[in-house]
C-alpha positions as CSV (number, residue, x, y, z in Angstrom):
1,X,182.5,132.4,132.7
2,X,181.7,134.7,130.3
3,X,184.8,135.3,128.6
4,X,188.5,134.9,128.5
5,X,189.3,137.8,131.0
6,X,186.5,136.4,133.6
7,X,188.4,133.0,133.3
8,X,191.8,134.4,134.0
9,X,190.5,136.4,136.7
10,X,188.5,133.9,138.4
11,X,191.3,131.2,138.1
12,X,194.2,133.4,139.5
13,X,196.1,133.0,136.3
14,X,198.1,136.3,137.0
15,X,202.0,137.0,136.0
16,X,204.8,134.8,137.6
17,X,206.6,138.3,138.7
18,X,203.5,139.7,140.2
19,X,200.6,142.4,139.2
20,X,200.4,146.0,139.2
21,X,198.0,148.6,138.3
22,X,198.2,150.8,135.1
23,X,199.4,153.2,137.8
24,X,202.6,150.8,138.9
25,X,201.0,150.1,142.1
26,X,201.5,146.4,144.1
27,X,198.1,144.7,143.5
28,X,197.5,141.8,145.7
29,X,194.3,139.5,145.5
30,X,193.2,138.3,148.6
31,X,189.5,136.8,147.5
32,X,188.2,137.5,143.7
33,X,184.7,137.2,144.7
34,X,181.6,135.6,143.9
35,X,180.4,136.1,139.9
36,X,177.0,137.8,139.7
37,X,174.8,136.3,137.4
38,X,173.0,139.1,136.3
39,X,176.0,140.5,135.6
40,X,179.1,138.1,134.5
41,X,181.7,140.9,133.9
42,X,181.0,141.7,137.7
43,X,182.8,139.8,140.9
44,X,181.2,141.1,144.2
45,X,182.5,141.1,147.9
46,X,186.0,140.6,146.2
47,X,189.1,141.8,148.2
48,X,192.4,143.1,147.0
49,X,195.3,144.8,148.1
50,X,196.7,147.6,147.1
51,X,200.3,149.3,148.4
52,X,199.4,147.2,151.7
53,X,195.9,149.2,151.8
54,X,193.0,146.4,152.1
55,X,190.2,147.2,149.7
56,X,186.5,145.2,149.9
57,X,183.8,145.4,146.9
58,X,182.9,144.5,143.2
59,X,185.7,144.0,140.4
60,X,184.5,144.6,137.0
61,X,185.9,143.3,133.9
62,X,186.1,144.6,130.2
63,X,187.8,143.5,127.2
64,X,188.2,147.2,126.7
65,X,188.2,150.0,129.0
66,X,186.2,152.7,127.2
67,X,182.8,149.8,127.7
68,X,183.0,151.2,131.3
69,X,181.7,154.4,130.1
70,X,179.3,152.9,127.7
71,X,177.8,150.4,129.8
72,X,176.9,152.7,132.6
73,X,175.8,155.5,129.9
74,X,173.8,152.5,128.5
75,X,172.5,150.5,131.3
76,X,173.1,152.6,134.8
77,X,174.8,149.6,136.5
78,X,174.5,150.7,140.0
79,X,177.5,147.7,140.8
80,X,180.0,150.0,139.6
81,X,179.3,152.6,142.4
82,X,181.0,149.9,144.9
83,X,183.9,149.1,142.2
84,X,187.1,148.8,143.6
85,X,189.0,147.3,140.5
86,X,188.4,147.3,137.0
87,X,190.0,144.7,135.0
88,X,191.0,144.9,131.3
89,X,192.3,143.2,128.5
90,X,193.3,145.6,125.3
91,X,193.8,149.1,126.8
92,X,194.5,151.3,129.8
93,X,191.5,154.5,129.4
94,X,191.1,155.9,132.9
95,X,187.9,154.9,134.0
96,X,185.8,156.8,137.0
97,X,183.1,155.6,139.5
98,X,179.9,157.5,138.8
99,X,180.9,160.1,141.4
100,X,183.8,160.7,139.5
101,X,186.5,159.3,141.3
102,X,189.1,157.0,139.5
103,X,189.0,153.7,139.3
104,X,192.3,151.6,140.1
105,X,192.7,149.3,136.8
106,X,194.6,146.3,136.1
107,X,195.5,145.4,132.3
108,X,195.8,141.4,132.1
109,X,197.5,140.7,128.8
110,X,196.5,137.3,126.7
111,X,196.6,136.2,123.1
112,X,194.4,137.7,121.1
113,X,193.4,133.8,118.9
114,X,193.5,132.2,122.3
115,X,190.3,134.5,123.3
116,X,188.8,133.1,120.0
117,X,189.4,129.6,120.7
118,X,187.8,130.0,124.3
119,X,184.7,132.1,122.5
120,X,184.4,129.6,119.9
121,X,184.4,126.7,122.9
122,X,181.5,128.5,124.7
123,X,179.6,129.4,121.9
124,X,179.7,126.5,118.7
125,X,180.7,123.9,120.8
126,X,184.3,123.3,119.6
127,X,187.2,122.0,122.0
128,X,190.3,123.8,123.0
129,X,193.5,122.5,121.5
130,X,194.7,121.0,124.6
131,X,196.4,118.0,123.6
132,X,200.2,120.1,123.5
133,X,199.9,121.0,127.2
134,X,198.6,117.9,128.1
135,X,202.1,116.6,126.9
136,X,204.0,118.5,128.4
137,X,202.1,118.5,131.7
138,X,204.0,117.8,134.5
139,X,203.9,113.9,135.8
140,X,202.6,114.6,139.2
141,X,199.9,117.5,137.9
142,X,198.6,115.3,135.5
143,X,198.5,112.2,138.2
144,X,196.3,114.8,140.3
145,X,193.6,115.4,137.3
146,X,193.4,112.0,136.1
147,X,193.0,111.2,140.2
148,X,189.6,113.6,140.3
149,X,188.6,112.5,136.7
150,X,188.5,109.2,137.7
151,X,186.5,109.8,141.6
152,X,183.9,112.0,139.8
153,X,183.6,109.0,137.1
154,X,183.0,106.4,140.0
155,X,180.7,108.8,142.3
156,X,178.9,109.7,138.8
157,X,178.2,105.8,138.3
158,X,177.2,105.3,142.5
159,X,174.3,108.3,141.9
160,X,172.4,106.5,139.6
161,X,172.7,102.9,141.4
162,X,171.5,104.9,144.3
163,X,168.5,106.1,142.1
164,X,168.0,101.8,141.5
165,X,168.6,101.3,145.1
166,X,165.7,103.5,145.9
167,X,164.0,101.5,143.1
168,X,164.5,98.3,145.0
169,X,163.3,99.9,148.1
170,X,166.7,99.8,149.1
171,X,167.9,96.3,149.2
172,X,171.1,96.1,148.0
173,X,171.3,92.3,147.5
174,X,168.4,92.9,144.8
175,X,170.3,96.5,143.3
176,X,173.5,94.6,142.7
177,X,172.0,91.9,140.8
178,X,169.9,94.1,138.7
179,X,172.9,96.7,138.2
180,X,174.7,93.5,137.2
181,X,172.5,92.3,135.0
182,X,171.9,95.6,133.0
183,X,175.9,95.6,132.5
184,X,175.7,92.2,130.9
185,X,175.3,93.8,127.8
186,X,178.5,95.1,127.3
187,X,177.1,98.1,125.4
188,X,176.2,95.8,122.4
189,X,173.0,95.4,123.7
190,X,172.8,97.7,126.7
191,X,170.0,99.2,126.8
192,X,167.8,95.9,125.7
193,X,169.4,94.4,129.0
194,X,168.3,97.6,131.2
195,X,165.2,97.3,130.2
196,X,165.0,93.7,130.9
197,X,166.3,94.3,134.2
198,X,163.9,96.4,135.3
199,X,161.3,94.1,134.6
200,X,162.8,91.2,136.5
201,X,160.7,90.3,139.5
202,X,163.5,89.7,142.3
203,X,160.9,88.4,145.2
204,X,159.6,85.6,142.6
205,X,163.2,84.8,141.4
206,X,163.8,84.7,145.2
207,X,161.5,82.1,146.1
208,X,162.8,79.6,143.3
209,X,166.2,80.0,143.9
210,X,167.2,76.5,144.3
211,X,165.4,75.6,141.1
212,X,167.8,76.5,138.0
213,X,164.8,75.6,135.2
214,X,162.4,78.2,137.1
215,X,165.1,80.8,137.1
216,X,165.8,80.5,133.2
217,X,162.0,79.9,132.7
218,X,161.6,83.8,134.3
219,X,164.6,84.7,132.7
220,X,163.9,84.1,129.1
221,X,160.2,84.7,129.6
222,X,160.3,88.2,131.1
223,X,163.1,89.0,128.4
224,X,160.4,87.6,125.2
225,X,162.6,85.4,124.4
226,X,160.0,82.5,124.2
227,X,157.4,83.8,121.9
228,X,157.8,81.9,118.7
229,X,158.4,84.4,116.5
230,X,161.4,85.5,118.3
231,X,163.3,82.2,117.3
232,X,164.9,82.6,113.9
233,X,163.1,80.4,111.1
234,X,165.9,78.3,110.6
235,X,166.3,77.1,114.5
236,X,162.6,77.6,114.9
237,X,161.3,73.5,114.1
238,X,164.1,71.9,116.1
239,X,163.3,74.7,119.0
240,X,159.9,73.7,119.6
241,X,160.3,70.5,119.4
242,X,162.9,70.7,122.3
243,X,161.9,69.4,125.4
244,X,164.0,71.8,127.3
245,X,162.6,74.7,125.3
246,X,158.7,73.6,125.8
247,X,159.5,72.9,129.5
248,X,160.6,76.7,129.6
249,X,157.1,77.1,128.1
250,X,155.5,75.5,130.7
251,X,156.9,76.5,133.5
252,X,156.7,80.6,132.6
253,X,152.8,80.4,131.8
254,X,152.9,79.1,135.1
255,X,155.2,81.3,137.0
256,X,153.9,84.8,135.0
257,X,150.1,83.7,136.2
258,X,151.1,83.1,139.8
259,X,153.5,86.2,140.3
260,X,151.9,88.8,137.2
261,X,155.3,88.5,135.6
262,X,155.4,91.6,132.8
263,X,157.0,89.8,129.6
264,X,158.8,92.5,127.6
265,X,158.5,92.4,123.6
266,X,161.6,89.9,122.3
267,X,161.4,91.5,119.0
268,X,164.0,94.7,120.7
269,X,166.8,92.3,121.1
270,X,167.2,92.2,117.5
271,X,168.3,88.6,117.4
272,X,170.8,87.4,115.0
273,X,174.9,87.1,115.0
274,X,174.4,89.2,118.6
275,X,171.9,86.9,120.6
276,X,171.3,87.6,124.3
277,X,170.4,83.9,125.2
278,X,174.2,82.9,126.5
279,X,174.7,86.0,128.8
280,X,171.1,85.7,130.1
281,X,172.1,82.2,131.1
282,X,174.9,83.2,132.4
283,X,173.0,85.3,134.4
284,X,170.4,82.6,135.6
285,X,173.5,80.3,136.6
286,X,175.3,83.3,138.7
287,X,171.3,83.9,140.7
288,X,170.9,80.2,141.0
289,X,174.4,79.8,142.9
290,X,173.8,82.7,145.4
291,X,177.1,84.2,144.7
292,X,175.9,87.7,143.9
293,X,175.3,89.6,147.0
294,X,177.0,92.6,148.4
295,X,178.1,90.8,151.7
296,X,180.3,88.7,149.3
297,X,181.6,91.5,147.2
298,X,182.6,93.7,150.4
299,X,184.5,90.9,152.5
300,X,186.6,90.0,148.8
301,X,190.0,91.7,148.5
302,X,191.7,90.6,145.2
303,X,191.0,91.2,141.6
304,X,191.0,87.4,140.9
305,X,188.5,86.7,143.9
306,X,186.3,89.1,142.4
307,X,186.5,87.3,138.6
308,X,186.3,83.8,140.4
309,X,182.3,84.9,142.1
310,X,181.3,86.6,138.7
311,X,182.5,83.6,136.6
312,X,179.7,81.2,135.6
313,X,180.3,78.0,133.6
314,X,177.1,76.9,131.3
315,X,175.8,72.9,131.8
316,X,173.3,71.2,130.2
317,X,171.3,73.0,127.2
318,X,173.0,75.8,127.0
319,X,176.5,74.1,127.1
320,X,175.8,73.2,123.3
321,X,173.6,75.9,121.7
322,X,173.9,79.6,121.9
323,X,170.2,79.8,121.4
324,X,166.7,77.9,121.0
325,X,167.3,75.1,118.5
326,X,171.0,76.5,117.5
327,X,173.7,73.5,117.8
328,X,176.5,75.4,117.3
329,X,178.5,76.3,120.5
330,X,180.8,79.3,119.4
331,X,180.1,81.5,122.0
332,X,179.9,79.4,125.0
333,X,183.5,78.8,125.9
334,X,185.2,80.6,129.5
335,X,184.3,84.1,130.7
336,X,187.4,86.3,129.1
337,X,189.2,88.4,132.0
338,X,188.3,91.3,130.3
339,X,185.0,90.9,129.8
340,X,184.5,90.0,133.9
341,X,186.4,93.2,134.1
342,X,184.2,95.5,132.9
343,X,181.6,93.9,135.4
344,X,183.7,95.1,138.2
345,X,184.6,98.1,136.8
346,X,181.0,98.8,135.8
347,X,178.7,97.1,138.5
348,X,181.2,96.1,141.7
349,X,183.6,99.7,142.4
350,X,180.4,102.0,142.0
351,X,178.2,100.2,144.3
352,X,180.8,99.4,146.8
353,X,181.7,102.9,146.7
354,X,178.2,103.5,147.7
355,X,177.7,100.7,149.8
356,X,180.8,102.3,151.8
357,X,179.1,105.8,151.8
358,X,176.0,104.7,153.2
359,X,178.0,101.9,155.9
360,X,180.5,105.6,156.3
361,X,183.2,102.5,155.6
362,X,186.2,104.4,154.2
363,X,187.7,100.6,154.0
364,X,185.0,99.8,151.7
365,X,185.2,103.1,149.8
366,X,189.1,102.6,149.0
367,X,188.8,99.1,148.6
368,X,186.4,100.1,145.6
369,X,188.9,102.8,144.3
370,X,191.8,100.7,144.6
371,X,190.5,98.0,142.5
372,X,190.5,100.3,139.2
373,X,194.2,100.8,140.3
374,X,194.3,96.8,139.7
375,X,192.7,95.9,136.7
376,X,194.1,97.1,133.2
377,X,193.1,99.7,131.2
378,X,190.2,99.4,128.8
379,X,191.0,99.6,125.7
380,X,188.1,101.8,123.6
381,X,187.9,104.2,120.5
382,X,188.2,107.0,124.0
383,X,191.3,105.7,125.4
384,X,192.9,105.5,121.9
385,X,192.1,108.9,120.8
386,X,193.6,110.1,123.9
387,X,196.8,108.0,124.3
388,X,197.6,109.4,120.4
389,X,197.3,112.3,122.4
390,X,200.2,111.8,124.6
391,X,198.0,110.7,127.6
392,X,198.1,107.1,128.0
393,X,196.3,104.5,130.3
394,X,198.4,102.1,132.7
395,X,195.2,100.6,134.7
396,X,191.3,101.0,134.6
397,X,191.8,104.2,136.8
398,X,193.2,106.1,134.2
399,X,190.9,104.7,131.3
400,X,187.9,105.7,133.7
401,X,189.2,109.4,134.0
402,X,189.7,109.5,130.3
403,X,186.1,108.3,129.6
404,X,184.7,111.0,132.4
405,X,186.8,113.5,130.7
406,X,185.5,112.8,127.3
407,X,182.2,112.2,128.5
408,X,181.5,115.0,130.7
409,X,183.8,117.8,129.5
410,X,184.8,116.9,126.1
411,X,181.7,116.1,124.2
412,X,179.7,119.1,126.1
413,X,182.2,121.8,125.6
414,X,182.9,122.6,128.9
415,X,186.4,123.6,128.5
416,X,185.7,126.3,131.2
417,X,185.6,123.8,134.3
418,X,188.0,121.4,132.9
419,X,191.4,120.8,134.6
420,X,193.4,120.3,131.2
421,X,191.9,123.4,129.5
422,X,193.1,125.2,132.3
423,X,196.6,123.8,132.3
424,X,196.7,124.8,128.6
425,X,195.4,128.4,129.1
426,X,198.1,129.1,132.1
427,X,200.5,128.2,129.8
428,X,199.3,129.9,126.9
429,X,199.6,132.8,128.7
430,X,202.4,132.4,130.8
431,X,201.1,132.1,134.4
């Protein structure tokens, strides 16, 4: 909208004791019509009732009524021909059709810094104050918001596994264990592991299922990880003499020739205090027991089920070493509940939501949404800045709405189609 006036017109925030024209007549607003682009201070096919007389055609708004005169001097606007209302902010001019008829009007008071917030909002960028309404938002009202928040966060998340389920040529077994493997970066390295993932060959990792040094050969090779100059000099002697790491070796060469693996460059993990090598082992381990496939994840019911399939437990090499020629073992202890958490928030709701979409499942759907209602909050730099706020977060469905409403409303401005900007602006001016 494109100002204030538009905003409280389009929303309904009218008076609590009704609306009258400047005339004192009963004004009643049956439909406020569609906004025209071409022209955003006119609403067309709007209906409204005045003194029980039903009224179909454009409203026009003005912050002042004398721009009625000026803009059709100006600019000729044939819309104001069909105007039935004309809708002001600061003043009550008689304004005529160009015939010369009158024009019923209808002043809508507001506070004058109130249309400078909103202007500043639409045009720098800036954010309504909206943390005082917020507060004292009724309980069930703000239950509603944080409700949609948190179903446009999910369905936000399913669109782009479907764009990797169209990517897999829609095999879902092969989308959940790529969408799972890209999350395995916990946003320290998430972007590294998306790009790994996309490399990963799922037919070839397919056929050597039941081989766990294959798996971890493919792994580590596709992610670079092998090249020798991606060890760190001080693990880089005992690595290659290892003859777990040079079996690795070995088997890649082989397996890249036979299936034209595409190895990307190890250099982008950045390897140091944050090395990849334990969560892409992880990985292998979780592939290699054929836990991770969406049959599984749709017949579970429980929170606990759910960590129990995405826990893996490291054996062997990587039991003792947290990467190629490394001995120490910080790093390699149990799967933390909130870190398989994330991995359900992140990878298991969105794609059952989907998976439920596209099986029309509504079981599967709320079995998806109700599992955020199950698992606790996240606990972020988002969800603090909004709990000092006066909006706190009692489960991962509330931390999820917070993060949409950050995400998509907060950090691009748009106050104008956000719930809580709306609750603050009816009370600003007492609707």
């Amino acid at each position: 909208m494109g100002n204030i006036l538009n905003y409280i017109w389009s929303n309904r925030l009218f008076p609590k004791d009704g609306i009258y024209t400047t005339g004192g007549k009963k004004l009643q607003v049956i439909y406020t019509g569609e906004n025209n682009a071409g022209e955003e201070n006119v609403f067309c096919n709007a209906r409204i009732k005045i003194d029980g007389c039903t009224w179909s055609g454009n409203v026009v708004i003005h912050d002042k009524s004398s721009d009625w005169e000026k803009d059709i001097k100006e600019k000729g606007k044939i819309a104001y021909t069909n105007a039935i209302l004309h809708v002001t902010g600061n003043d009550d001019i008689e304004t005529l059709h160009p015939h010369g008829e009158s024009v019923p009007q209808l002043r809508l008071r507001y506070p004058h810094d109130l249309a400078d917030e909103y202007n500043s909002t639409l045009e720098n960028n800036r954010l309504l104050p909206c943390n005082g309404a917020i507060g004292n938002m009724p309980i069930v009202q703000l239950h509603n918001f944080m409700s949609r928040l948190m179903i446009e966060r999910v369905e936000e998340k399913a669109r782009q596994i479907y764009s990797l389920h169209q990517e897999c040529n829609q095999k879902w077994d092969e989308t959940l264990f790529k969408q799972l493997s890209r999350n395995f970066g916990f946003g320290i390295q998430g972007e590294t592991f998306r790009q790994w993932a996309s490399l990963l060959d799922y037919g070839a990792l397919c056929k050597h299922r039941n081989n766990l040094t294959q798996i971890e050969a493919m792994f580590f090779g596709q992610a670079g990880l092998l090249n020798e100059e991606c060890i760190p000099l001080y693990y880089r002697n005992d690595a290659l003499k290892s003859d777990y790491y040079n079996e690795l070796l070995r088997e890649y060469r082989f397996l890249a020739g036979k299936f034209n693996l595409a190895t990307m460059d190890g250099r982008k993990w950045n390897c140091g205090n944050s090395t990849p090598h334990i969560r892409i082992a992880r990985l292998a381990a979780l592939f290699h027991s054929e836990k991770i496939n969406i049959s599984t994840m749709a017949s579970l019911n429980t929170i606990t089920e759910l960590r129990d399939v995405l826990r893996s437990n490291l054996n062997g090499y990587w039991h003792n070493h947290i990467q190629f020629g490394s001995t120490e073992t910080a790093g390699n202890s149990q799967q933390r509940d909130t870190q398989l958490d994330l991995l359900i928030i992140n990878t298991v709701v969105p794609i059952l939501y989907l998976y439920g979409k596209h099986r029309k499942d509504i079981a599967i759907c709320e079995k998806a949404e109700n599992y955020l209602h199950n698992i606790n909050g996240e606990n972020n730099s988002i969800t603090r800045k909004w709990a000092m706020m006066g909006v706190t977060t009692n489960c991962a469905a509330d931390s999820q709405a917070i993060i949409q409403l950050q995400k998509a409303y907060c950090n691009k401005a748009k106050c104008q189609d956000c719930h809580f900007a709306y609750a603050y602006i009816k009370e600003r001016i007492g609707a």
